[in-house]
N, C-alpha and C positions, 0 to 999 in steps of 0.2 A: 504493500500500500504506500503510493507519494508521500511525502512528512514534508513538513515544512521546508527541510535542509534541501530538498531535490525540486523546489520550485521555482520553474525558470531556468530549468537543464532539457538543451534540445542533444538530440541522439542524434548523428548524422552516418548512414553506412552508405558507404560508399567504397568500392577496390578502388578509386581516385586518388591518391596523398593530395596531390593537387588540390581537388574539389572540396576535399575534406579542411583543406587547410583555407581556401577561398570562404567557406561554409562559416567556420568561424572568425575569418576577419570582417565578415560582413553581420556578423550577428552578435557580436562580443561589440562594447561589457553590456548589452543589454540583456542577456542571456550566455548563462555556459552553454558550451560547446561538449560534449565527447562524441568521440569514434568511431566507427567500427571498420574494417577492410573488406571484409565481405557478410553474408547473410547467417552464417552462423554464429559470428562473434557478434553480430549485431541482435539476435534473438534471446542469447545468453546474456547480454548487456541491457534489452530492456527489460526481460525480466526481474534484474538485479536491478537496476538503477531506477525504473518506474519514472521516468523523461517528462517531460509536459507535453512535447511532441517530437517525434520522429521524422529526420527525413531519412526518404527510401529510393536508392537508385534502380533501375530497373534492370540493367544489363550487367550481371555482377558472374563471375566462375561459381558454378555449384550451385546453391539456390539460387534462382533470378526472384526481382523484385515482385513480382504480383503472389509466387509464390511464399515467401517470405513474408509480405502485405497480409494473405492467408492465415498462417500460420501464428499469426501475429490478433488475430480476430477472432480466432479460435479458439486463444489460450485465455482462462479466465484471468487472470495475473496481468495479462496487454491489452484485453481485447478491447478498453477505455480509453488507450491512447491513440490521439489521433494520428495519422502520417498521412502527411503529403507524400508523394513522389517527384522526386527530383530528376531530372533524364534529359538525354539529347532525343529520344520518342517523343512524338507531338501530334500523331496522327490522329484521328477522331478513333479508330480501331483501340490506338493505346490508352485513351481515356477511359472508353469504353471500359476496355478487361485493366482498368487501375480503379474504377468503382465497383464494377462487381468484385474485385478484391475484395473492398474493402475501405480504401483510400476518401481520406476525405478532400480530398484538394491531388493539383497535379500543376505543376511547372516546370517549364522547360526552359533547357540549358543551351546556351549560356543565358545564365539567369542575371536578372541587377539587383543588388543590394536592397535598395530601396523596397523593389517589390515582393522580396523574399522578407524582409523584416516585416512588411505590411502583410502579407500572409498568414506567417507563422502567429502576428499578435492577436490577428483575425481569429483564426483557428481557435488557438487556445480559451481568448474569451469566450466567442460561441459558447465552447465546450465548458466553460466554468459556469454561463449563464442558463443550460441548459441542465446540468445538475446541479443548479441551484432551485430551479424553478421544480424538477423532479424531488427535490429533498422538502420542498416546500409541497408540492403533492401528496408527498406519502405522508407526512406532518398532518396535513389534513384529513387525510383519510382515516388514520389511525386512531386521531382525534374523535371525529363522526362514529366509528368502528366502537369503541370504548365506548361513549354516552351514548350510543340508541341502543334500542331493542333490538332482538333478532327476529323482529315481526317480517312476515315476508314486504308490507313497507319498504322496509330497510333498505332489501336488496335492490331496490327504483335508485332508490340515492346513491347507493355505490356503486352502481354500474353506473350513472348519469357522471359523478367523478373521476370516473375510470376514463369515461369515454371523452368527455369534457376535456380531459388534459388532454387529448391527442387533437383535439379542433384547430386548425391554422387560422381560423376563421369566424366572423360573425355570424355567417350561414349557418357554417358547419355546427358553431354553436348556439343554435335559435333550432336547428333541426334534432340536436342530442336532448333540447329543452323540453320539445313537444314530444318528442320519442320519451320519454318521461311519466310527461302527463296524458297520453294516451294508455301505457300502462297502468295508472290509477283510475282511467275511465274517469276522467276531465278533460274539458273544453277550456280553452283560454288564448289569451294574445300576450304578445312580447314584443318590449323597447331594448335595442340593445344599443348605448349612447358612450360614445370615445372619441380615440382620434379618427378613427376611421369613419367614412358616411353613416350615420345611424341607419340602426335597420328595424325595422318596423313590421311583424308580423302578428298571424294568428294559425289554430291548430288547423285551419283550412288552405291559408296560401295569402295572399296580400291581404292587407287590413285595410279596410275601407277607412273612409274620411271621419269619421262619426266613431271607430275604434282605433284610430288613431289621437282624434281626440282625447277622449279618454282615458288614454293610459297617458298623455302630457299631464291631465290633472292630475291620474292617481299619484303620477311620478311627485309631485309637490307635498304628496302629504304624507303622513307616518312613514316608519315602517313597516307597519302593518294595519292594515286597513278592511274590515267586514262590512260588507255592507248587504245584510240580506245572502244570497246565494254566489255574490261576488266575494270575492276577499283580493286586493292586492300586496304585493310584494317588494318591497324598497328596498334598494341597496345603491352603491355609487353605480350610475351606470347601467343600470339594471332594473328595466318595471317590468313584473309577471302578474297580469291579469287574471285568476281563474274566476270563470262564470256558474260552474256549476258545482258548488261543495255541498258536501252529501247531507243537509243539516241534520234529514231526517234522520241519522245516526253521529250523534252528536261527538260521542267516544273517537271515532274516525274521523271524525272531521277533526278532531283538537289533534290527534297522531300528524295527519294531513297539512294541515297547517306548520307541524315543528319542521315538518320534512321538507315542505316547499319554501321554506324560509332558509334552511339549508342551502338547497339547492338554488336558490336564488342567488343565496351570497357566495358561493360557488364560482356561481355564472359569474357574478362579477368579478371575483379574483382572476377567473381566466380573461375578461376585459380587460383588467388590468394589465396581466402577462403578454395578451396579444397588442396591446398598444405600447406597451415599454419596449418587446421588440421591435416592433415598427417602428420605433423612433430609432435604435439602434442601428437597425440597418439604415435609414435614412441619414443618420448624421454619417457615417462609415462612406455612403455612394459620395456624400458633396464632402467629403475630406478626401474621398480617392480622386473627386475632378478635382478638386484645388492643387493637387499635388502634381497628378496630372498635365495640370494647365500649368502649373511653374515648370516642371520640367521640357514640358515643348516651348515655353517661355525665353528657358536656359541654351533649349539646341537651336532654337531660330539665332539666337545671340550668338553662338556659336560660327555657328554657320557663314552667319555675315561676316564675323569679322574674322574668321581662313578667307573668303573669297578677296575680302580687302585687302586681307594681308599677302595676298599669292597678286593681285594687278600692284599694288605699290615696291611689290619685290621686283617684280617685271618692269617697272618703270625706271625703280633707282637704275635696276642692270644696265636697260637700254641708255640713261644718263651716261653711265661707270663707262661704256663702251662706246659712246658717241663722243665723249670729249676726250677718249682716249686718242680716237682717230683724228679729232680737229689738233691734237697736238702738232699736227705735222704740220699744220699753217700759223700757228701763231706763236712761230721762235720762242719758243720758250727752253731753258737749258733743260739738261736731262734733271738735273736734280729739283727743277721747279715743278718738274711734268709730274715726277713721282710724287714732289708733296700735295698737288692737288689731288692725284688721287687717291693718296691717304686721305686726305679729308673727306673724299665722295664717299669711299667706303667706311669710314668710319659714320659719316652719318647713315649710312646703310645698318650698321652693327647697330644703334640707335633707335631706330623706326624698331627693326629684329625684337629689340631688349623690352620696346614699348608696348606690342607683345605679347610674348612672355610675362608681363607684365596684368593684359587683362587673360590669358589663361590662368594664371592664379587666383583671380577673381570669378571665374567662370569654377574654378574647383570649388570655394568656398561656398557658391550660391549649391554648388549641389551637397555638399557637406550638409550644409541649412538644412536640403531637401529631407534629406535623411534623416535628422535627426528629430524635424517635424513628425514625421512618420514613426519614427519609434516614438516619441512622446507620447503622441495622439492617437496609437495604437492602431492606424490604418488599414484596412486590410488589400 
């Protein structure tokens, strides 16, 4: 199991020294670096080390990478840790069999620093925000599990939980809500309100104007609210309308009620989760174009000024060489001839130095880039 001391240690296997040594100048000191040479030292080393993430080359002696990738998914002890693949393969075939591996990411070499740091930071949070949010599940569950009955009830709310956490979606989770309530043999509508469009249904299909209505009001008052055969359901984010509770059985109906209040606030925890991610990813997209955009920023800059620098070399030359030749017209001694054109070429050496000079400035702006990116943990 990772401990604290191994987080923030990436695994690189690679038969490369090269790559391997590339791998950690590009990822060092934001993260340790270790080894492997091939796939077996690298299988033996995650299991011992337990890495935050893995990268895996694919063309290696003896086990090849996807195999390895496998092997790695299989073993209860790795099967947590994410791996990219790292490779000079790039083809849509290679991706393909580096997910059915297993693989969660794939990049190809030669790779840049920048975007390899932005990956791996990617990767790993994902990965921490996703058993967070699973540890925060089972917390829930466990919780609901202990304080109810084992009335057959029960099992509407924990399979709606179950099923709940896997929803990417407002649909998905307005559909796991009413699959629910049709199990309890109840009618009802749903507000589901975030960052995303709200979405507005009932157990039949779109909610008309007039129960749309409706659940805006009930959404303003309690938590919970009876009214006659209605009763609704408050939470952040969350209004459940039910129309028909059973009153004539009043015992069932008080069960009914603990359960859909449950499950309401449920719903809205997973609102929450599916809009915290959303934001996540969305801050991630316009930090990858910002970075993006500096870097095409840095190679236009580039650019221009080799081509400036290759006509103004061409220029002096054609100088250096045209007043070498008018030498022969305008008397001047041999030793005047050569200091002039010490001086041409010297302000040649000059221009050269001036340069030199904004490539230096040109590495710094990408140093910036870099380091943004690890900051800001881009992916």
């Amino acid at each position: 199991m990772q401990n604290e001391h191994d987080v923030g240690l990436v695994l690189v296997i690679d038969d490369d020294a090269l790559i391997r040594e590339m791998v950690t100048d590009a990822l060092e000191p934001s993260w340790r670096v270790a080894g492997a040479q091939d796939a077996s030292q690298g299988l033996h080393m995650a299991a011992e080390l337990q890495p935050a993430l893995i990268l895996l080359d694919v063309q290696m002696p003896g086990i090849d990478g996807f195999e390895a990738c496998r092997r790695l998914k299989d073993d209860f002890a790795t099967s947590d840790i994410p791996v990219l693949f790292l490779s000079g393969l790039n083809t849509l075939e290679d991706r393909l069999a580096g997910l059915e591996a297993g693989a969660e990411d794939f990049i190809a070499k030669p790779f840049d620093a920048v975007e390899l740091n932005a990956r791996v930071q990617g990767i790993v949070r994902q990965l921490a925000e996703r058993k967070r949010l699973a540890a925060s599940a089972q917390s829930a569950f466990s919780t609901a599990f202990t304080a109810m009955s084992s009335a057959g009830e029960l099992g509407v709310v924990i399979e709606f939980m179950r099923s709940g956490f896997g929803c990417t979606d407002y649909d998905a989770l307005a559909t796991a809500v009413f699959a629910a309530l049709t199990q309890y043999g109840l009618d009802g509508a749903l507000s589901l309100r975030g960052s995303a469009t709200p979405l507005i249904r009932t157990s039949q299909g779109e909610a008309s104007a007039m129960e749309a209505g409706v659940l805006a009001l009930m959404g303003g008052q309690d938590r919970i609210v009876s009214l006659g055969r209605r009763a609704a359901f408050n939470y952040p984010g969350v209004t459940l309308l039910v129309k028909n509770m059973p009153l004539d059985d009043p015992d069932r109906a008080g069960r009914l009620r603990d359960h859909l209040a449950i499950l309401a606030e449920a719903a809205s925890a997973r609102v929450r989760a599916l809009d915290a991610d959303a934001a996540v990813r969305l801050r991630e997209r316009q930090l990858r174009e910002m970075l993006d955009e500096t870097r095409r920023a840095i190679d236009a800059i580039e650019a221009q000024r080799r081509a400036q620098r290759g006509a103004i070399t061409v220029a002096l030359e054609t100088m250096l060489h045209g007043t070498e030749r008018e030498f022969l017209h305008m008397g001047l001694s041999e030793s005047q001839e050569e200091r002039v054109a010490m001086l041409l070429r010297a302000a040649t050496y000059e221009v050269s130095n001036v340069y030199d000079s904004a490539d230096d400035a040109s590495a710094g702006l990408r140093a910036l880039a870099a380091r943004l990116a690890q900051e800001t943990g881009t992916a």
